[in-house]
C-alpha positions in Angstrom: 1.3 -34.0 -49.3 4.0 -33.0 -47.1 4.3 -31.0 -43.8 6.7 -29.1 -45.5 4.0 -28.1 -48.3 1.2 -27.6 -46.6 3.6 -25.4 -44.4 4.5 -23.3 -47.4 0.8 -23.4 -48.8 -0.6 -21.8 -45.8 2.1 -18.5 -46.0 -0.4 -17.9 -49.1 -3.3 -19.0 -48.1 -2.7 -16.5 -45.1 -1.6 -13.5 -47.4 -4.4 -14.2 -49.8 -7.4 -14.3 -46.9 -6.4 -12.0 -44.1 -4.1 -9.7 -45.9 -5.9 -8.8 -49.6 -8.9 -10.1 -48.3 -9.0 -9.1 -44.4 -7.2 -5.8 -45.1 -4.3 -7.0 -41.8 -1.1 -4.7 -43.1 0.7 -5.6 -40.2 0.7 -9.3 -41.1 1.7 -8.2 -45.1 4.8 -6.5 -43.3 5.5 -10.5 -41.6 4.7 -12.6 -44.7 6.7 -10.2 -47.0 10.4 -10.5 -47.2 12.3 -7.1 -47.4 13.9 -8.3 -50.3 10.5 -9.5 -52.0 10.3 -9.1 -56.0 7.5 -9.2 -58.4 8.3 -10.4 -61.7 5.4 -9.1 -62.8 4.2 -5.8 -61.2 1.5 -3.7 -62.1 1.4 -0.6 -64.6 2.5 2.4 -62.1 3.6 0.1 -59.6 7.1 -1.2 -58.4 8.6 -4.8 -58.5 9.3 -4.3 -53.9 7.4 -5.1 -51.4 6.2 -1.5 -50.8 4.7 -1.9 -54.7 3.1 -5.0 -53.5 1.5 -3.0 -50.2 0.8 -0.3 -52.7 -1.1 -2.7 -55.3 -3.1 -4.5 -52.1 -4.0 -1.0 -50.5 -5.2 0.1 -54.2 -7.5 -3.2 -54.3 -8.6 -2.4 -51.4 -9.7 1.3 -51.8 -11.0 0.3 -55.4 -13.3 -2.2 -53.7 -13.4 -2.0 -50.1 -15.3 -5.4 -50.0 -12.7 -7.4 -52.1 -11.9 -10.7 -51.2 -10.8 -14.0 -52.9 -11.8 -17.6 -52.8 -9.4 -20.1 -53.3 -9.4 -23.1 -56.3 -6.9 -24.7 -55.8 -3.2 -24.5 -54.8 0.0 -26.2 -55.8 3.8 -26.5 -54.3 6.8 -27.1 -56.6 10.3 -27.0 -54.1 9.8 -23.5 -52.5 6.8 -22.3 -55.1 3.0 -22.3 -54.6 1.0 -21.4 -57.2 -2.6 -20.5 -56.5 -5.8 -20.0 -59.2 -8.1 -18.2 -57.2 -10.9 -15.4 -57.9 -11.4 -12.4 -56.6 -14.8 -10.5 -55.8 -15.6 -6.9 -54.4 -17.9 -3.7 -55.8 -16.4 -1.2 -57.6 -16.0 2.0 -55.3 -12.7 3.7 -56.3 -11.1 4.2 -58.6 -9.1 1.2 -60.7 -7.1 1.0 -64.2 -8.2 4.9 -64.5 -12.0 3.7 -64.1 -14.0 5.5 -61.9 -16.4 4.2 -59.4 -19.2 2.2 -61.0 -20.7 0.6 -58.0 -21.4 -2.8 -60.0 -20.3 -6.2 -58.7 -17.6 -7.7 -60.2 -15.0 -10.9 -59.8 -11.8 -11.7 -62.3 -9.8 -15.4 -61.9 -5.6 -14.3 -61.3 -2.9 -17.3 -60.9 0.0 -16.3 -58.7 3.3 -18.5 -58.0 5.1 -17.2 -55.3 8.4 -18.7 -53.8 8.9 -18.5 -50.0 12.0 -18.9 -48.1 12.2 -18.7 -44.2 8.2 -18.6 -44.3 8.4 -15.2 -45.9 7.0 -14.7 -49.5 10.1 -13.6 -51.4 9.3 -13.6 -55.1 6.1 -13.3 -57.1 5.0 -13.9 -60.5 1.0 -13.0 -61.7 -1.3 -13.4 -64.3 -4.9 -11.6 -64.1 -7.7 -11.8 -65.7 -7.9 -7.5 -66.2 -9.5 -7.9 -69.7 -12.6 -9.6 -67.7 -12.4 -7.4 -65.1 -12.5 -4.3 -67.6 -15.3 -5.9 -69.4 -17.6 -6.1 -66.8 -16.9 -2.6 -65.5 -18.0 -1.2 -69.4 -14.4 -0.2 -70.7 -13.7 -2.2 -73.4 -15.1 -0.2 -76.6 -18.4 -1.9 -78.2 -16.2 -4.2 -80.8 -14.6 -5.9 -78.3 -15.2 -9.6 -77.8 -17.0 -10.7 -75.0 -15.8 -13.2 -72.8 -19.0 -15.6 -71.9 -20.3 -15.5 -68.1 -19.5 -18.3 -65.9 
């Protein structure tokens, strides 16, 4: 693995442990490029970087203990993608749920591009169906994904 990769891998690992996990705004504000777009924003939330502080500061409100833990992480040219899962207890309010107080964790892959070791684009895909599950708002009917 290159410099160069590793270089670009740790601008993520660095936004994904001290910044959703650690809570550090002021290093969001560094790692995130003004221009910064996500492909793939949240319901309510904008494709900017102040939709992206929005969504983390939500996370972390919803579950002030949340953190991730890392699988793995892959670079393609400027784009690392990342499985990882996250963790935290349910404290605020999420997806309209109120607080439940129960433990929960949901596996998200993320691929975002960085340029000038800024994150400048992101693309997402989260597990909310499992995350929903375990905090009892799926009606009765609905399939069950199996514990892991």
């Amino acid at each position: 693995m290159s410099d160069q990769h590793e270089a670009l891998k740790a601008v993520v690992r660095r936004n994904t442990l001290e910044v959703q996990s650690g809570g550090n705004f002021e290093l969001f504000d560094a790692l995130f490029a003004d221009d910064f777009l996500d492909h793939t924003p949240q319901p309510g939330g904008t494709p900017d970087k102040e939709g992206a502080r929005g969504l983390y500061r939500a996370l972390r409100v919803a579950f002030p203990d949340f953190h991730a833990e890392i699988h793995w992480q892959a670079v393609d040219g400027d784009i690392v993608t990342t499985f990882k899962t996250y963790h935290g207890t349910h404290q605020g309010a999420v997806l309209g749920i109120g607080p439940t107080g129960r433990k929960i964790k949901f596996e998200t892959v993320d691929a975002m591009r960085i340029r000038n070791g800024q994150i400048t684009e992101h693309w997402g895909v989260a597990n909310l169906y499992y995350l929903l599950q375990q905090l009892d708002a799926l009606p009765p009917s609905a399939p069950k994904i199996p514990e892991v």
